[in-house]
BABABA-833267 format. One record per residue: x, y, z of N, C-alpha, C in turn; residue in one letter. Coordinates in steps of 0.001 Angstrom, whole numbers, padded with zeros to 6 digits, always signed. Example, Ala and Ser with C-alpha at 12.3 -4.5 7.8 and 13.67 -1.06 7.14 Angstrom:
2
+013190-005690+007800+012300-004500+007800+013200-003300+007800A;+012850-002250+007080+013670-001060+007140+012900+000030+007870S;
This chain:
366
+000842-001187+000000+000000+000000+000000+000885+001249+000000X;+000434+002205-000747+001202+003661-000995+000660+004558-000165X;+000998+005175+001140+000908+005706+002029+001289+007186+001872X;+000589+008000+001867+001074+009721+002265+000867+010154+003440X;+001495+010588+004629+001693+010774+005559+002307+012839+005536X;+000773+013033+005831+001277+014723+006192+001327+015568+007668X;+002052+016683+007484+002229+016712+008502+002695+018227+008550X;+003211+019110+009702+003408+020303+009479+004770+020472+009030X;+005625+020020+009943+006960+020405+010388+007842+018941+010184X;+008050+018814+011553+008790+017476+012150+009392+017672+013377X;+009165+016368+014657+008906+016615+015568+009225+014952+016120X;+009845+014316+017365+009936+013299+017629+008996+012283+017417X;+007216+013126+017478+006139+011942+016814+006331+011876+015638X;+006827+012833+014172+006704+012684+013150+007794+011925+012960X;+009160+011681+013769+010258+010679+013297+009947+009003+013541X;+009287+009266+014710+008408+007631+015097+007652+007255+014183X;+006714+007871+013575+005439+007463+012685+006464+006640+011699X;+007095+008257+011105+007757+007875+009766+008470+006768+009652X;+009400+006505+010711+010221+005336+010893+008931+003941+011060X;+007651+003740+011568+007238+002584+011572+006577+002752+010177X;+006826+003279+009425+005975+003657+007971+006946+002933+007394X;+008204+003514+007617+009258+003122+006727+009699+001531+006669X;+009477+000780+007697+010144-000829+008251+008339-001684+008440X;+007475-000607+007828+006030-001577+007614+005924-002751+006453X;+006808-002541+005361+006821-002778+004180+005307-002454+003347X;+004714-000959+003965+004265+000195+002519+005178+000720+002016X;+004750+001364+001079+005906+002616+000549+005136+003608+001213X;+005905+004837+001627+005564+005650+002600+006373+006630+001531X;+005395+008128+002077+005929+009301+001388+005556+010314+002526X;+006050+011822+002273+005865+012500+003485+005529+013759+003158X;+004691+014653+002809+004481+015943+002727+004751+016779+003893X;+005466+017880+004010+005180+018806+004995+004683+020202+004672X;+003773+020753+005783+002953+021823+005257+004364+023108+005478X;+004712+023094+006701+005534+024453+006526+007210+024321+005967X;+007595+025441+005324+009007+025456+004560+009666+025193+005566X;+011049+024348+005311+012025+024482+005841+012683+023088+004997X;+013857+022739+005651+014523+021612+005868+014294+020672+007016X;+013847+018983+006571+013382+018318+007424+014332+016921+007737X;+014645+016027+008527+015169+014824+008202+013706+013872+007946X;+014388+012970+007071+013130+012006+006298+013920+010560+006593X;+013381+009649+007489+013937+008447+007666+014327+007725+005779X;+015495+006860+006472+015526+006182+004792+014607+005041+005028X;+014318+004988+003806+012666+004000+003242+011566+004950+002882X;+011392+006435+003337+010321+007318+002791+010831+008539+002302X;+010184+008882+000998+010396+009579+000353+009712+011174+001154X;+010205+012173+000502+009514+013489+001248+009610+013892-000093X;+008192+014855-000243+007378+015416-001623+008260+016683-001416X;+008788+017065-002185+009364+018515-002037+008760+019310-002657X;+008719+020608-001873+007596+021925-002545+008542+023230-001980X;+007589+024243-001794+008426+025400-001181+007569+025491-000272X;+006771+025274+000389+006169+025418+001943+005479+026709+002290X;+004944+026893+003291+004294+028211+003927+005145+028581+004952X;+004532+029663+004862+004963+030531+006488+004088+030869+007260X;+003999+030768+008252+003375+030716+009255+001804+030061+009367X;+002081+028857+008882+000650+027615+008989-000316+028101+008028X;-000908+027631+007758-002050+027597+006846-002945+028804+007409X;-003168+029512+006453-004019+030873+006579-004600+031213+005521X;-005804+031932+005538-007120+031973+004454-006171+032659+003380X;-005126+033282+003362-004304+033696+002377-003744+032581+001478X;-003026+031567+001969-002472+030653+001156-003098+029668+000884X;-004001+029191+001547-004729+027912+001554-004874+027378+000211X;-005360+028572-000854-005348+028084-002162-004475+027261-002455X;-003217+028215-002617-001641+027890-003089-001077+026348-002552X;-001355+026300-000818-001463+024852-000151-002123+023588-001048X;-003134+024199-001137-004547+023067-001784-003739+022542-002395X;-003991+023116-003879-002979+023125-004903-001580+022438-004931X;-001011+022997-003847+000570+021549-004366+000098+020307-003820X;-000889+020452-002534-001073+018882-002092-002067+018229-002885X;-002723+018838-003815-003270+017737-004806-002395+017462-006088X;-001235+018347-006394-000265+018092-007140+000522+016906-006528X;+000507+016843-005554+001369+015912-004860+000594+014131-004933X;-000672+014389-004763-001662+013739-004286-001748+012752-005821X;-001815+013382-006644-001174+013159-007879-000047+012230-008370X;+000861+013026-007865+002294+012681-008416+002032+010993-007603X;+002057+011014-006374+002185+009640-004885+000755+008598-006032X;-000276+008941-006111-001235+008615-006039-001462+006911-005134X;-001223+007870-004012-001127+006981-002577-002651+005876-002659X;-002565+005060-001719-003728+004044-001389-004577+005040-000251X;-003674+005630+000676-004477+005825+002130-003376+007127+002116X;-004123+008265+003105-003330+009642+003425-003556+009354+004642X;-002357+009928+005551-002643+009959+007152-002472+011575+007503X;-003131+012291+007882-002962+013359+007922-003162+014046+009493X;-002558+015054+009844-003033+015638+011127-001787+017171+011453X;-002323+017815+012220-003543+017706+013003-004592+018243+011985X;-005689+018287+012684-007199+018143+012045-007124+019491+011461X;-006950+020907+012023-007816+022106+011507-006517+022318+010184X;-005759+021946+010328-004851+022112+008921-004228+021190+007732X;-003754+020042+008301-003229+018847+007453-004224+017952+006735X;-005043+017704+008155-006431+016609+007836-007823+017485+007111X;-007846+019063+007421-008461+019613+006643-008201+019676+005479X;-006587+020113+005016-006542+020055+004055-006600+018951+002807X;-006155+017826+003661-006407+016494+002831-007887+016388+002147X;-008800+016278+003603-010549+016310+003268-010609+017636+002076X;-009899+018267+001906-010488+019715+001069-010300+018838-000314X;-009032+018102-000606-008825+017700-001894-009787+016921-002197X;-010497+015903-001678-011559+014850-002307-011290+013748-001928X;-010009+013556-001528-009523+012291-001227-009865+011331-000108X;-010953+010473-000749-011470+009405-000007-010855+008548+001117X;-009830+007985+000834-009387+006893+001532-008454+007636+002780X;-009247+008471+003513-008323+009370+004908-008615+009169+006290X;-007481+008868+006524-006702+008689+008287-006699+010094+009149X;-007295+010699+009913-007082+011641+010298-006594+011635+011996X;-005902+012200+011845-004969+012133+012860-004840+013089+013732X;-005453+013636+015263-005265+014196+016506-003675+014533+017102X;-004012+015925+017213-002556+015896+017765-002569+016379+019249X;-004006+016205+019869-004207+016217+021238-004768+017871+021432X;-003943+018938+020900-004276+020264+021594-005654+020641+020187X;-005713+019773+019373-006674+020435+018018-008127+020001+018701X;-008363+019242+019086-009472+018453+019985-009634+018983+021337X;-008796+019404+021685-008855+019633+023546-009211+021074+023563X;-008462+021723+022966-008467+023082+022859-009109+024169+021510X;-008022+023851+020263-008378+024768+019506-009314+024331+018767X;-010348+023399+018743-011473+023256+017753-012641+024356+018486X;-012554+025075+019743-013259+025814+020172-012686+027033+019884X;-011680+027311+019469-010680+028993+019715-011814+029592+018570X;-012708+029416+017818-013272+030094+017095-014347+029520+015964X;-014954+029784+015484-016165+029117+014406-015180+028413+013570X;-014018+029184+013036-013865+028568+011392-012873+027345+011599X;-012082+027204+013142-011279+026153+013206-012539+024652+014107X;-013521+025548+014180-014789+024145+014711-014955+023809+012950X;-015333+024652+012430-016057+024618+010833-014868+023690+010247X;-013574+023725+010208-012499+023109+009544-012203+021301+010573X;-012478+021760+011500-012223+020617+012510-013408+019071+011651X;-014748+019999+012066-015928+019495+011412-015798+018663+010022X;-015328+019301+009524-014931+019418+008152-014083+017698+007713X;-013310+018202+008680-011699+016833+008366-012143+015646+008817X;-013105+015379+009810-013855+014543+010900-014694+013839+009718X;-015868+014670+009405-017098+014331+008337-016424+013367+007188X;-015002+013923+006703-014852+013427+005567-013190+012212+005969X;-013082+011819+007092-012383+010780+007233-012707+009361+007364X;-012386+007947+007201-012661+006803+007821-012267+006059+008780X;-011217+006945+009107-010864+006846+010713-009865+008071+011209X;-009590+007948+012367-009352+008581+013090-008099+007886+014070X;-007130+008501+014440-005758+008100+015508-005764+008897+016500X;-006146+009057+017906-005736+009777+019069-005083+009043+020093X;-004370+010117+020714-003430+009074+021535-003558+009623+023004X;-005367+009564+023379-005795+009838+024508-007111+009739+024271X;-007748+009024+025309-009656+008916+025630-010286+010140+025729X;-009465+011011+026424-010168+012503+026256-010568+013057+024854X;-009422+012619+024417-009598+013309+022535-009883+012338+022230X;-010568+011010+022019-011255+010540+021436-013294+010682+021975X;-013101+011167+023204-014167+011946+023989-014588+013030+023210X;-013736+013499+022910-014378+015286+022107-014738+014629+020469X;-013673+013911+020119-014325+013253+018393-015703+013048+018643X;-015999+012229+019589-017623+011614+019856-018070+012673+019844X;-017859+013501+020473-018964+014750+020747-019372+015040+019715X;-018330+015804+018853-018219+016182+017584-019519+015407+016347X;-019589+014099+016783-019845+013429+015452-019114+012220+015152X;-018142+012112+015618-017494+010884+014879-017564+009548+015241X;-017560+008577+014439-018415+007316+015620-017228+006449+015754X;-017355+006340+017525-016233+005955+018516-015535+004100+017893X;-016296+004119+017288-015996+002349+016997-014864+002630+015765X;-014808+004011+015319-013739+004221+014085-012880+004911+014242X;-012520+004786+015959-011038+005570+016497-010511+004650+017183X;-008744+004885+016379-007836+003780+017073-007290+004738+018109X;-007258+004705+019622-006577+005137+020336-005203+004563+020940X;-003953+005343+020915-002971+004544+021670-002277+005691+021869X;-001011+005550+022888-000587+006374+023437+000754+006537+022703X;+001199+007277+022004+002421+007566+020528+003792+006820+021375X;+004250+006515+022618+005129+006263+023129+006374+006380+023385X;+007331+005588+024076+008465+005968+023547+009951+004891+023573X;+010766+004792+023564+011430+004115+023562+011903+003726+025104X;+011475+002623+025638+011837+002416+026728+013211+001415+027296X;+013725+001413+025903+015495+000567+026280+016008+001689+026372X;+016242+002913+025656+016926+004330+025955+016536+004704+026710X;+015199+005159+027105+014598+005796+028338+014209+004802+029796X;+015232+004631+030064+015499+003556+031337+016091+004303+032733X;+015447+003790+034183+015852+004179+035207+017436+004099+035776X;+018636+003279+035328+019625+002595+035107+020082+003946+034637X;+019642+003906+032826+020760+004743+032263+020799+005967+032477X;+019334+006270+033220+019586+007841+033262+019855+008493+034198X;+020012+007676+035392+020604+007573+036798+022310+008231+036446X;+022717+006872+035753+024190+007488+035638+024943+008423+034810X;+023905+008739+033746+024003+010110+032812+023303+011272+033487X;+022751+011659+034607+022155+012562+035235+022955+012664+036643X;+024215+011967+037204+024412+012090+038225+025621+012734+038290X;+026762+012704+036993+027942+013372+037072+027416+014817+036719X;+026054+014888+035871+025701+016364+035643+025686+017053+036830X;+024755+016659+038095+024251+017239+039327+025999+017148+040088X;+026374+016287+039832+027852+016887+040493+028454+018270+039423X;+028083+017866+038654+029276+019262+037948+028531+020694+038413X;+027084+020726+038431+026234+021909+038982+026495+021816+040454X;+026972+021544+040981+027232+021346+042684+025640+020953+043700X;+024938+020291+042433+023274+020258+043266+023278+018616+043651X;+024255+018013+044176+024352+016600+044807+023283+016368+046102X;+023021+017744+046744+022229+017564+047946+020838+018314+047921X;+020618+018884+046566+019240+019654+046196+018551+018882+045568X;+017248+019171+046175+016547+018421+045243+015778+019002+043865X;+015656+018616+043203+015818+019148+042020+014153+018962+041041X;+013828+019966+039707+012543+019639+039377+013201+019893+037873X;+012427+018933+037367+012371+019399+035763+011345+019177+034677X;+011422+020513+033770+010081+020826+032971+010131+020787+031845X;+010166+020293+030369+010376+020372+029437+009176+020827+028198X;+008535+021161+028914+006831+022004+028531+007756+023019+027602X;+006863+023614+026346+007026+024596+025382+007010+025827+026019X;+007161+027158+025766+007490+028052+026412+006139+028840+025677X;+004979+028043+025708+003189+028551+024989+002471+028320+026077X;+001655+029727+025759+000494+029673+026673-000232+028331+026922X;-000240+027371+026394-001023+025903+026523-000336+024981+027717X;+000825+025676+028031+001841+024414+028548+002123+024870+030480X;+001352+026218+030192+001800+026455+031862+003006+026892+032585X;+004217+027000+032077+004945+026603+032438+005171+028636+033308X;+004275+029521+032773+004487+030597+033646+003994+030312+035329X;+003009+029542+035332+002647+028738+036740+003503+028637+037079X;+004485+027414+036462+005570+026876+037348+006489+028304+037795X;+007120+028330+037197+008113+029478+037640+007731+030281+038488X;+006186+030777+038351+005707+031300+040014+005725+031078+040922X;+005196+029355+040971+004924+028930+042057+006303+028113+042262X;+007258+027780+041402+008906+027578+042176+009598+028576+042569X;+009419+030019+042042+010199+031055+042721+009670+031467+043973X;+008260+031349+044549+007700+031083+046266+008096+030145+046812X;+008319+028753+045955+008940+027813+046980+010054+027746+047042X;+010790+028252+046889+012492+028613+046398+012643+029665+047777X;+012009+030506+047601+011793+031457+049228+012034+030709+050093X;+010811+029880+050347+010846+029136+051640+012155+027856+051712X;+012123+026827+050419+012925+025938+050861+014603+026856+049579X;+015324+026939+050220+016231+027321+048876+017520+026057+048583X;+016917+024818+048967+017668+023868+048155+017190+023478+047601X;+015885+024036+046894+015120+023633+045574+015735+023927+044285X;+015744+023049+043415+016323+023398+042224+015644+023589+040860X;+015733+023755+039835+015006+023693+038901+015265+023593+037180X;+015391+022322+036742+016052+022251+035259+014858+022843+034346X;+015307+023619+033727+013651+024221+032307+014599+024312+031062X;+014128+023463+030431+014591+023009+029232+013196+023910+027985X;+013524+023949+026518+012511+024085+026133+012806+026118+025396X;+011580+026158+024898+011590+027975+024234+010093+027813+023709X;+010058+029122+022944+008876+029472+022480+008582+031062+022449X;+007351+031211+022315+006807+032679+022255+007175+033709+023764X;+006465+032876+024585+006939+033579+026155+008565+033675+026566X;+009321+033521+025515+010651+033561+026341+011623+034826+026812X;+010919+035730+026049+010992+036993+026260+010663+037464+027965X;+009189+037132+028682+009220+037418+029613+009664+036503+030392X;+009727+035036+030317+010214+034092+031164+011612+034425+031546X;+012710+035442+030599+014335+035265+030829+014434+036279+031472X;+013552+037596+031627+013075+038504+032479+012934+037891+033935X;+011909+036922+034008+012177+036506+035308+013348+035596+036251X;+013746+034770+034989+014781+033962+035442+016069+034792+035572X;+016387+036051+035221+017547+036025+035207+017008+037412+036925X;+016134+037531+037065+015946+038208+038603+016809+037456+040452X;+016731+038391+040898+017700+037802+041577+017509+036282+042667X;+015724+036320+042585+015180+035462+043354+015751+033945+042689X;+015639+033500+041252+015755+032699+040339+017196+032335+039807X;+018132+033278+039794+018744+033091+038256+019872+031797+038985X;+020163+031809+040554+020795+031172+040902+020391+029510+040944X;+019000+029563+040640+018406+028302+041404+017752+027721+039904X;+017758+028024+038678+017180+027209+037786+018162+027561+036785X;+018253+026276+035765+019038+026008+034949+018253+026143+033378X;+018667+026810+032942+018027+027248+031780+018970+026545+030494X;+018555+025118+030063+019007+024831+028592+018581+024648+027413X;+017338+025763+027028+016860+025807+025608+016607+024543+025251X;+016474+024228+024140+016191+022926+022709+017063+021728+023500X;+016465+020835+023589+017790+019520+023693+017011+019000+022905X;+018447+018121+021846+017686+016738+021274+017118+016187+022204X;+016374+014847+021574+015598+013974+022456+016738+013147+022840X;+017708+012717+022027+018417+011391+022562+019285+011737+023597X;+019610+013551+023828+020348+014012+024842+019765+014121+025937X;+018314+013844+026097+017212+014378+027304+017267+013364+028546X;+018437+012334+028174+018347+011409+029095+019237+011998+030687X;+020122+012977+030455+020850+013085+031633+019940+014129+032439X;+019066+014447+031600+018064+015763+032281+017189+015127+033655X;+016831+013969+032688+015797+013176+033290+016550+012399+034252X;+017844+011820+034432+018455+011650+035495+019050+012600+036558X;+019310+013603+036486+019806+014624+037305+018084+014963+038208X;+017330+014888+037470+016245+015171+038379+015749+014262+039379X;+015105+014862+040102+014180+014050+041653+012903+014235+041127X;+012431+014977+040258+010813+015271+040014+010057+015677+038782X;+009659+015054+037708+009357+015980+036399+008209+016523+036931X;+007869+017485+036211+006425+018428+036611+005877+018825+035025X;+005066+018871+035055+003817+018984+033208+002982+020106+034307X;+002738+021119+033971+001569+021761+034655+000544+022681+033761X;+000709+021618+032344-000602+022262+030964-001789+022280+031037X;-002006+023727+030567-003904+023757+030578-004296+022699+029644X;-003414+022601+028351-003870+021550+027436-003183+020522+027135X;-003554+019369+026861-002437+018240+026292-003739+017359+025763X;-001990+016496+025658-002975+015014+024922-001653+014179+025675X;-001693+013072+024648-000633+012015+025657+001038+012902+025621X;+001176+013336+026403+002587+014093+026652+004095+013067+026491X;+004410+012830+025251+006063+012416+025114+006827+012530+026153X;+007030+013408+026546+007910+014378+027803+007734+013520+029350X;+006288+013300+029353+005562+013177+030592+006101+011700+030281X;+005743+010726+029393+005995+009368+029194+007442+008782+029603X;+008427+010011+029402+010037+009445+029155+010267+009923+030471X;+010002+010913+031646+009676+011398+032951+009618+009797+033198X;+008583+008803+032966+008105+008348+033720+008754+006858+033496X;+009072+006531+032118+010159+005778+031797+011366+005222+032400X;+012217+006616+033161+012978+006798+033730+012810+006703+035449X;+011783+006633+035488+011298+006183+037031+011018+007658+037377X;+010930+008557+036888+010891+009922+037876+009534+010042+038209X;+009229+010110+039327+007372+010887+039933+007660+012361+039186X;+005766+012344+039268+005160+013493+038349+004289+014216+039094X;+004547+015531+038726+003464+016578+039566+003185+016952+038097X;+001439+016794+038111+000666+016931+036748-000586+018075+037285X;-000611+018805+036498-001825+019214+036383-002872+018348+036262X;-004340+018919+036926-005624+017804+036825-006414+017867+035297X;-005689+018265+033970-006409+018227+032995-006423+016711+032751X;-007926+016256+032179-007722+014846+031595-006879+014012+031178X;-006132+014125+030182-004834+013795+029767-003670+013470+030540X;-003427+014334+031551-002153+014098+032351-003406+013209+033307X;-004214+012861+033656-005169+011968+034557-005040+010544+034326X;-004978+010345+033201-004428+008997+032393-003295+008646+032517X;-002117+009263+033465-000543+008653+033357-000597+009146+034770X;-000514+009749+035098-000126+010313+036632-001695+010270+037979X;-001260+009388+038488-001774+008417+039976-001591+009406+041255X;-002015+010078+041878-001799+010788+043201-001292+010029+043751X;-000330+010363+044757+000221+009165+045663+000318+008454+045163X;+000667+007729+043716+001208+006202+043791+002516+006446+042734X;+002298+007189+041788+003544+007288+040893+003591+009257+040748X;+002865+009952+041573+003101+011303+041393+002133+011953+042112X;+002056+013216+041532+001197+014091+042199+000390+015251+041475X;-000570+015327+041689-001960+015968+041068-002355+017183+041809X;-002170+018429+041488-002944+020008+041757-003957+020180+040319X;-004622+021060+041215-005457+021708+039941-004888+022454+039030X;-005344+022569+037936-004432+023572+037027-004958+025112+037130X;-003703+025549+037045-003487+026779+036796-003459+027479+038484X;-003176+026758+039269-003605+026763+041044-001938+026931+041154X;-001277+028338+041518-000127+028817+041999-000061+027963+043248X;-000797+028533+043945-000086+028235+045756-000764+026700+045597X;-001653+026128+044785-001228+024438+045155-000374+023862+044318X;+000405+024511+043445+001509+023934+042840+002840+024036+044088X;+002490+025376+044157+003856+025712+045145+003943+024928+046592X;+002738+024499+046705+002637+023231+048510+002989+022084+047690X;+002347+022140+046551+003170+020234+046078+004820+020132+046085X;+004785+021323+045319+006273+021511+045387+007283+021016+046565X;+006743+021696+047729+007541+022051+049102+007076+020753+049299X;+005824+020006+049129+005620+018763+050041+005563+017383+049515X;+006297+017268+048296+006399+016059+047555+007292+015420+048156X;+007818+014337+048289+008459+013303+048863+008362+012301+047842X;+009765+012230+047054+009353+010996+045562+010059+009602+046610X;+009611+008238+046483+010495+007477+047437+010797+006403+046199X;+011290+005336+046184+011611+004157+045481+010655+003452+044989X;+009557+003931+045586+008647+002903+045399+007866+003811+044291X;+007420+004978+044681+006875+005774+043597+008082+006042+042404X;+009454+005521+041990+009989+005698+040848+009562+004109+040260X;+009952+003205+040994+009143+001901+040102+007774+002022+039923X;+006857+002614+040635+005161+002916+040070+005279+003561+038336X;+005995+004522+038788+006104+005886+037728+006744+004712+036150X;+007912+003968+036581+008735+003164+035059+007619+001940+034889X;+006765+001323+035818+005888+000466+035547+004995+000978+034827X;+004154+001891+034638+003243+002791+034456+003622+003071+033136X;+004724+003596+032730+005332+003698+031360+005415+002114+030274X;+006250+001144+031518+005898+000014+030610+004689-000670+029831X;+003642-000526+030999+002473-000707+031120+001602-000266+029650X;+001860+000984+029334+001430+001896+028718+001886+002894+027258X;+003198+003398+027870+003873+003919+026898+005357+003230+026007X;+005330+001930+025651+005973+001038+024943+005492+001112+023242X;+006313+001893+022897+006230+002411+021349+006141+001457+021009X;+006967+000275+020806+007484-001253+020027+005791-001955+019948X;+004667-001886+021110+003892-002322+021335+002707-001383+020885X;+002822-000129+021007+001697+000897+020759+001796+000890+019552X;+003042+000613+018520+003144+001493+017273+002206+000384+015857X;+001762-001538+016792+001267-001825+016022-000230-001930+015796X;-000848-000470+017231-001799-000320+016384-002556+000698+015447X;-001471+001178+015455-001010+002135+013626-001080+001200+012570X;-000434+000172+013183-000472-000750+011645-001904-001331+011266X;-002199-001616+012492-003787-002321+012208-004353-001245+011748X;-004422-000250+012050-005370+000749+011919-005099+001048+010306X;-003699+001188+009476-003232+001022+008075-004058-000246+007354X;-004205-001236+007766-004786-002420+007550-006306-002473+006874X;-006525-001975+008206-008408-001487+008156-008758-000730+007004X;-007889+000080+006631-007604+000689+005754-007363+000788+004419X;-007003-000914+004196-006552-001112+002872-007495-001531+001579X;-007281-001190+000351-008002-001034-000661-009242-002405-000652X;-010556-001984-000558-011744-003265-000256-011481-004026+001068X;-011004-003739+002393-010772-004210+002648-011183-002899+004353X;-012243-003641+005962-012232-002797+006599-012903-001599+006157X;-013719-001480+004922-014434-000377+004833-016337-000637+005523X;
């Protein structure tokens, strides 16, 4: 089967997909909506165009349409997998093209299919005209239902991650010469790898760690990550309350994220929005307890008292008491890597992508 697989950018889910696309034995191809330079696993081809700037907007959409049915063309694929919904999977549904996979990317469902009429109208849109659907959370397969879409034609699984790299072992001893070289051997330490977007919270955190930093000051704090807010976030971090006590390292690859996740005592997610959180999965991989926000999504991986800890979102001073009053012990880091096995095991999640390709195939699952 000839597979087109679109997408915006590229991103650790788009290297996973692509790579089980690539070792499925389909032929796999890859459109991306915005310009740039991308890596393309070997076994799939990438459609080359000249791309947009700044996402799909009632300005270009034409121009968009247009190369992806040129493309649509050129591949003349069996099945398109497309996502997220208000742009990739819309745009797929815009071309005509029957045989479509539409694909959730957690915040298009949770959040922005409400930010306004025309991204419900486009959401609507990609939904009506797909034959299935991929989310990698019950919540967002909760809002599809709402929507319209019938629940018996969504594969849910959680995108996962590699759990021989992301191990309690290796990241113990790649995270422990770090905390010696920072002199934080006797601090205990938090780390956040949330986007630096209003969706992700992460101005919470820094509030409510620079109050608990007051009170306890062998608190520490790794914030990995950038974005739009970084402008006022380096404003605060570099103030005098902060600049000593959190470690600020921008972008890390993923395959480097392992000493992060060992140097820490605590990951923390504290998003108004998500879906199944990568970040949160390899946190938990690694045995680390989790202080999650109570949105749905983080409700599905993180256990109060048994592998982490749960405040309400967007709740300063009960982030900042979890903070001061978490206690991670041995037993909650094996809850936390069980919980991952349990659950977030790519090798195991990724074949039901394949089934779901299957269902999919020409006369066949319709």
């Amino acid at each position: 089967m000839r597979i087109l697989y679109l997408t915006r950018s590229d991103s650790v889910h788009d290297q996973r997909f692509l790579q089980t696309l690539a070792q499925s034995g389909h032929e796999g191809f890859v459109w991306r909506l915005n310009s740039g330079k991308y890596p393309t696993p070997e076994g799939v081809t990438a459609i080359e165009w000249s791309g947009v700037e700044g996402g799909l907007q009632s300005w270009n959409l034409p121009f968009a349409l247009k190369e992806l049915e040129k493309a649509i063309q050129k591949v003349q694929p069996d099945l398109v997998h497309a996502g997220p919904l208000q742009d990739l999977a819309f745009l797929a549904a815009k071309t005509g093209f029957s045989n479509l996979l539409a694909m959730s990317w957690g915040f298009d469902l949770m959040k922005d299919v409400w930010v306004d009429k025309l991204t419900e109208h486009r959401t609507r849109f990609a939904l009506q005209r797909s034959k299935r659907l991929i989310t990698d959370a019950l919540c967002s397969a909760d809002k599809a239902v709402e929507l319209g879409f019938p629940r018996g034609k969504i594969c849910i699984f959680p995108w996962g991650v590699d759990l021989k790299h992301f191990s309690p072992a290796d990241a113990r001893q790649a995270g422990l010469s770090w905390r010696e070289e920072m002199g934080w051997e006797d601090k205990r330490v938090f780390l956040c790898l949330r986007s630096w977007e209003p969706n992700y919270g992460v101005d919470v955190l820094l509030q409510a760690f620079e109050a608990a930093a007051v009170i306890d000051p062998n608190l520490r704090l790794i914030l990995l990550g950038d974005g739009s807010q970084r402008e006022d976030f380096m404003e605060k971090l570099e103030g005098e309350k902060l600049k000593d006590k959190v470690f600020v390292g921008g972008r890390v690859p993923n395959e480097d994220l392992i000493q992060y996740y060992g140097a820490a005592d605590v990951y923390v997610t504290p998003s108004h929005v998500d879906g199944s959180s990568v970040s949160l999965m390899e946190a938990l991989a690694c045995g680390l307890p989790t202080i999650a926000s109570d949105i749905p999504a983080n409700l599905e991986w993180v256990y109060h008292n048994d592998n982490g800890w749960i405040f309400p979102d967007n709740d300063i001073d009960a982030l900042r008491e979890t903070i001061l009053n978490c206690h991670p012990t041995e037993e909650m880091a094996e809850h936390a890597r069980t919980t991952a096995e349990r659950k977030a095991d790519w090798q195991k999640n990724r074949q039901v992508l394949l089934d779901c390709y299957q269902q999919l195939l020409p006369n066949e699952g319709k």
